[in-house]
C-alpha positions as a Markdown table, in Angstrom:
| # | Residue | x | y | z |
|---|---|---|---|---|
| 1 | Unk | 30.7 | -17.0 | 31.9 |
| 2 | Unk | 27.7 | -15.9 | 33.3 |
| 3 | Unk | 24.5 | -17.1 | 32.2 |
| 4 | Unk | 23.6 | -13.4 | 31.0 |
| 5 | Unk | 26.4 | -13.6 | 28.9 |
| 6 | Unk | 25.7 | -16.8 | 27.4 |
| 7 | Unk | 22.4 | -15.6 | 26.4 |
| 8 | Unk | 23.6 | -12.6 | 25.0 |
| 9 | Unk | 26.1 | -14.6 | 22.7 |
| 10 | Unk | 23.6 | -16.7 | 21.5 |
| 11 | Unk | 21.5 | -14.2 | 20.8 |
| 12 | Unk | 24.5 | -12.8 | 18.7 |
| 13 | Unk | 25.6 | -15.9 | 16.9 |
| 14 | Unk | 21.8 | -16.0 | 16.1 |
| 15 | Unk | 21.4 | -12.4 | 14.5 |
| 16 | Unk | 25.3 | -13.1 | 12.7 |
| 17 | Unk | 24.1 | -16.6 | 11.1 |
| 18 | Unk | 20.7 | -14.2 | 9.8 |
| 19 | Unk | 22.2 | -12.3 | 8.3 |
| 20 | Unk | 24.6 | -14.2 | 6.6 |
| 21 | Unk | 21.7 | -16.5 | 5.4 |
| 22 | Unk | 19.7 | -13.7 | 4.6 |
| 23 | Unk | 22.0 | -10.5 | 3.2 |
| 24 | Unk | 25.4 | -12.4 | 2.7 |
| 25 | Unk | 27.3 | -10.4 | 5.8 |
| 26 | Unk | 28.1 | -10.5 | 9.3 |
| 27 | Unk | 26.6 | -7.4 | 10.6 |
| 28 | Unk | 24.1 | -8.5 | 13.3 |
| 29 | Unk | 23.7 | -5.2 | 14.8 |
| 30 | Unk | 22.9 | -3.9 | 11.2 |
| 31 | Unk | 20.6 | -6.6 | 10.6 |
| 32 | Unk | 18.6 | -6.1 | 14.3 |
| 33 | Unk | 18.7 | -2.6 | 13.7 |
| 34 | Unk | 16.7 | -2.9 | 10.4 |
| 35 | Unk | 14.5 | -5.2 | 11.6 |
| 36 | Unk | 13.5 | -3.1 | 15.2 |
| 37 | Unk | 13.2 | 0.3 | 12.4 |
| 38 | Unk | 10.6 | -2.2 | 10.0 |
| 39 | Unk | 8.8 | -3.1 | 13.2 |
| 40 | Unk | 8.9 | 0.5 | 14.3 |
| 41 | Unk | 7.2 | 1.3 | 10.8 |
| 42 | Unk | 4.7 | -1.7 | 11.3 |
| 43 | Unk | 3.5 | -0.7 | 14.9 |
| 44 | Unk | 3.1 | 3.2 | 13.3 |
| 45 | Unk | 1.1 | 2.2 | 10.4 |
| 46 | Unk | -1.0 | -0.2 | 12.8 |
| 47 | Unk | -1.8 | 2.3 | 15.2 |
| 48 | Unk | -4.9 | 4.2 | 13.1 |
| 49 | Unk | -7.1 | 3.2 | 10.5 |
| 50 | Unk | -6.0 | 6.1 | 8.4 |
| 51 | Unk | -2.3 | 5.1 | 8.3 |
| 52 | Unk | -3.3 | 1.5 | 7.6 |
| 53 | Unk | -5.5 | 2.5 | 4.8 |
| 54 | Unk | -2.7 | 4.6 | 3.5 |
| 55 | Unk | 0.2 | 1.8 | 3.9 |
| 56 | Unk | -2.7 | -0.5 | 2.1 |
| 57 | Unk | -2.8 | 2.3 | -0.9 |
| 58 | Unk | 1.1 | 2.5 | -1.2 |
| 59 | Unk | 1.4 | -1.4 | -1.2 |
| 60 | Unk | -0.9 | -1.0 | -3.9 |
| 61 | Unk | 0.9 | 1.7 | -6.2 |
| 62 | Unk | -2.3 | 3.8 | -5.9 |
| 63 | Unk | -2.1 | 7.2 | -5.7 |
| 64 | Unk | -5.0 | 9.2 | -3.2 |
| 65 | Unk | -7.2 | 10.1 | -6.5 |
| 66 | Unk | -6.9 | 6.6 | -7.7 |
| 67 | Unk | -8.2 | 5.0 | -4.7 |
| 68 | Unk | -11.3 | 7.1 | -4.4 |
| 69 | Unk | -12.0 | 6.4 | -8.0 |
| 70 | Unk | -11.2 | 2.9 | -7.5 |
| 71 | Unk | -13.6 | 2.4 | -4.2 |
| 72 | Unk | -15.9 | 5.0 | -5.3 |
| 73 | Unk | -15.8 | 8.1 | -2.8 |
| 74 | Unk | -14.2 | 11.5 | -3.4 |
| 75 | Unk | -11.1 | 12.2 | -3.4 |
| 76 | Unk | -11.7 | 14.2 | 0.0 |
| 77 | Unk | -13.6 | 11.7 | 1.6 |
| 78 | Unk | -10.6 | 9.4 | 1.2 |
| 79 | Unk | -7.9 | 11.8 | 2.1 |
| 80 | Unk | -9.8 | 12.3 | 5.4 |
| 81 | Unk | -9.9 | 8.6 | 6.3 |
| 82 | Unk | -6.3 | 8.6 | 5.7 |
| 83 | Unk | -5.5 | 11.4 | 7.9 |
| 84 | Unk | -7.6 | 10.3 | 10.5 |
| 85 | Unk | -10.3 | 13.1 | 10.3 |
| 86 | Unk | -12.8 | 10.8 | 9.2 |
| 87 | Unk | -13.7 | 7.0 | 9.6 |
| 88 | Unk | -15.9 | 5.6 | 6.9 |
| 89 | Unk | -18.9 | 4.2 | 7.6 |
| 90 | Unk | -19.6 | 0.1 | 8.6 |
| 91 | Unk | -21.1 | -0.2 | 5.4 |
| 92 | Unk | -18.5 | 2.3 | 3.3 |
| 93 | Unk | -15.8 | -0.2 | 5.4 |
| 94 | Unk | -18.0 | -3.5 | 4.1 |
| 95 | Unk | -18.2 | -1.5 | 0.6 |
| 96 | Unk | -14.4 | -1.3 | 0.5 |
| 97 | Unk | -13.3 | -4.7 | 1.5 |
| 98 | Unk | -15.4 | -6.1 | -0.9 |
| 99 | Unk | -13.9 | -3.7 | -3.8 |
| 100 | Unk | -10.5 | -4.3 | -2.6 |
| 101 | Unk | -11.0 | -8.1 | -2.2 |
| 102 | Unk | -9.9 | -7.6 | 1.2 |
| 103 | Unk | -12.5 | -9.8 | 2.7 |
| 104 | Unk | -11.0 | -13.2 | 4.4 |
| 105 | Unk | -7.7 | -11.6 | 4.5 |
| 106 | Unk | -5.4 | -11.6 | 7.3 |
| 107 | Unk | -6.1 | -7.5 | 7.5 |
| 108 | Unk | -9.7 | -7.7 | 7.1 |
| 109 | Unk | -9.3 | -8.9 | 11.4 |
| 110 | Unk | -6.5 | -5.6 | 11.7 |
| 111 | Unk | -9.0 | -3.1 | 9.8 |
| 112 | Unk | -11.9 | -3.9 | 11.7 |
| 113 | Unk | -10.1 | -3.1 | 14.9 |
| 114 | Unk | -8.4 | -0.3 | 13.9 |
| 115 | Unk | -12.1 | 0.7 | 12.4 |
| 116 | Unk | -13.4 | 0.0 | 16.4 |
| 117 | Unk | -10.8 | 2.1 | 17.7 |
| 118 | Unk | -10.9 | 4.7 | 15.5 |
| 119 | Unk | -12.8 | 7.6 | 18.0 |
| 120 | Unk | -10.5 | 6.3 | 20.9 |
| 121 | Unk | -7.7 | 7.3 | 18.6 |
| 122 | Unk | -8.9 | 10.9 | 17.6 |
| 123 | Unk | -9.7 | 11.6 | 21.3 |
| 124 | Unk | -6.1 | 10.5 | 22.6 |
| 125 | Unk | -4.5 | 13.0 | 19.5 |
| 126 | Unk | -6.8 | 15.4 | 20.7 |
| 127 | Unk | -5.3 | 15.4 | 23.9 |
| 128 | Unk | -1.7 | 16.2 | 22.2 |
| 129 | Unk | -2.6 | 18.9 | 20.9 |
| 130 | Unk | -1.1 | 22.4 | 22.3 |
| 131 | Unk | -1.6 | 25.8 | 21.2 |
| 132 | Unk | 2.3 | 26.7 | 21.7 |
| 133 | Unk | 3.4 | 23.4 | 19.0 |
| 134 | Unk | 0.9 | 24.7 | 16.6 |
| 135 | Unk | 1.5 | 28.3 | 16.6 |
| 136 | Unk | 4.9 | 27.4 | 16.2 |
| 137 | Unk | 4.2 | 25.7 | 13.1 |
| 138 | Unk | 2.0 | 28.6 | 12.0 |
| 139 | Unk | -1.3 | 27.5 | 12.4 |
| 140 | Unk | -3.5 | 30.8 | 13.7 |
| 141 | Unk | -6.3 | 28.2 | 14.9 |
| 142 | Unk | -5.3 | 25.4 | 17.1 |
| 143 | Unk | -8.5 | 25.0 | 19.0 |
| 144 | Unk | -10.5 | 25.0 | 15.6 |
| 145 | Unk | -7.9 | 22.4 | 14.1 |
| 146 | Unk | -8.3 | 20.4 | 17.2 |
| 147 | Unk | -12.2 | 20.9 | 17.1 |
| 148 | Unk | -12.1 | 19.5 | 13.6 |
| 149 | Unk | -10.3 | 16.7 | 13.9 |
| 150 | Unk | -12.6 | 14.3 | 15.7 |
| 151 | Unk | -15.9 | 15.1 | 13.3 |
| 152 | Unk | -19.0 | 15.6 | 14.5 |
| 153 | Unk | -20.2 | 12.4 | 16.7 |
| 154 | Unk | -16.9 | 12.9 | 19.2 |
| 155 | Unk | -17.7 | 16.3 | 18.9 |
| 156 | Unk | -21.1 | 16.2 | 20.2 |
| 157 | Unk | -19.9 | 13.8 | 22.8 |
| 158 | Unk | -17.1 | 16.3 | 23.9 |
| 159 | Unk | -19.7 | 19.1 | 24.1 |
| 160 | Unk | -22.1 | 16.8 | 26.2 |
| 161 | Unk | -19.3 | 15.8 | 28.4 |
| 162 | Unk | -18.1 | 19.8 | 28.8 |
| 163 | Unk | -21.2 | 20.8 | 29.5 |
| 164 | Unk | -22.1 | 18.2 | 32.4 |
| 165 | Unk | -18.9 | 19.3 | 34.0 |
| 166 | Unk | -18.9 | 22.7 | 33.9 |
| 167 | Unk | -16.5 | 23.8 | 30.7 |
| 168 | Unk | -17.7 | 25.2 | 27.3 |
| 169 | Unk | -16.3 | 23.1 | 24.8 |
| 170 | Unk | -14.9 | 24.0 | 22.4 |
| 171 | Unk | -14.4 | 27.6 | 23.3 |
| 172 | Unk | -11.5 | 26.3 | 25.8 |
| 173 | Unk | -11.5 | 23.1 | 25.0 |
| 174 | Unk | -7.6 | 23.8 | 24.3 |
| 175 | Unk | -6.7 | 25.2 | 27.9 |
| 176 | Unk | -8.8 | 22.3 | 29.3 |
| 177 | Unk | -6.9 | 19.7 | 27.4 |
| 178 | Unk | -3.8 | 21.6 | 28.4 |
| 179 | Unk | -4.9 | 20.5 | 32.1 |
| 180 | Unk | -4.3 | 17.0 | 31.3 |
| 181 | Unk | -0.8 | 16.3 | 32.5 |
| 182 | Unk | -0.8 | 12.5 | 32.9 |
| 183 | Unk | -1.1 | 9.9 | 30.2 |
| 184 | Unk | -3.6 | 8.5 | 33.1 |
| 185 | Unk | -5.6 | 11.8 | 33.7 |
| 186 | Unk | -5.8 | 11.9 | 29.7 |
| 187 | Unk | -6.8 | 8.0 | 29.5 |
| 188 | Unk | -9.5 | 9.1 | 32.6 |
| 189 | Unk | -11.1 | 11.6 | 30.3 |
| 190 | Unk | -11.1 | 9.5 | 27.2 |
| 191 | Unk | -13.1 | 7.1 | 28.7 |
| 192 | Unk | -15.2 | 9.4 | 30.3 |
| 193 | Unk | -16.3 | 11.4 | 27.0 |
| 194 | Unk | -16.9 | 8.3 | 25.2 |
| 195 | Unk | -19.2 | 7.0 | 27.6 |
| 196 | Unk | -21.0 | 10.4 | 27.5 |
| 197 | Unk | -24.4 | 10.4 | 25.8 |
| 198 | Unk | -24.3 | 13.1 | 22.5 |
């Protein structure tokens, strides 16, 4: 036997003895299958601040209107964080770890980042978007839902970036973005528009 093999078998007797300990079977591709789906969930609800903020508020049994109440915004103030159109402010992000008691906490470190990388994130969706997905979906507007989505500050940035190379943004901002083939031409003009000066 190989020593691929034997690494593979391990590997197997491994998972098997899991999941026995663990569920009472012996089903270790049942048991690494749910495991690489809950890590598949983890790494989604890790990769934006509004998805973390929402997985927080389900942990917590809180409906949308609750949380607002609870941290002391409205209701669409919080539904935009969630969604990603909106990132509160440092001090609304102090303001709700300290009303959450999520200060000290393991998160607290994950929030922050997310909180950092929260215009990087809106900029990189904004580069999915295409008119031809949307208007199948039924939405009249793509370049005005695209406009929207990264508020006003990556806005202002996009606008200064457009206009010291030649486009008007946001007029066709979506046939520019369609220009972006690569991961590394969209990654290029990330970088680019948040280095721009508003």
């Amino acid at each position: 036997m190989d020593e691929e093999n034997k690494v593979s078998k391990t590997e197997r007797e491994l998972w098997s003895a899991l999941d026995r300990a663990v569920f009472g079977r012996n089903s270790p591709d049942l048991l690494k299958g749910t495991i690489e789906a809950m890590k598949s969930q983890l790494d989604r609800e890790r990769s934006s601040l509004g998805r973390y903020l929402e997985s927080l508020r389900r942990q917590l049994e809180l409906s949308p209107e609750e949380m607002a109440l609870r941290i002391g915004v409205k209701l669409s103030v919080w539904k935009d964080w969630e969604s990603d159109f909106g990132t509160p402010s440092r001090e609304e992000m102090e303001s709700l770890l300290r009303t959450m008691r999520w200060e000290g906490r393991y998160f607290e470190r994950i929030l922050w980042k997310l909180w950092d990388d929260a215009k990087r994130f809106r900029l990189k969706r904004l580069t999915t978007f295409r008119s031809e997905f949307l208007a199948a979906r039924g939405v009249s507007s793509e370049a005005g839902i695209a406009w929207q989505s990264v508020g006003p500050e990556i806005q202002k940035k996009i606008v200064a970036w457009g206009h010291a190379h030649g486009h008007a943004f946001p007029v066709h901002l979506t046939e520019f973005l369609a220009s972006l083939e690569t991961d590394e031409e969209k990654e290029a003009w990330i970088e680019d528009v948040l280095g721009s000066i508003p």
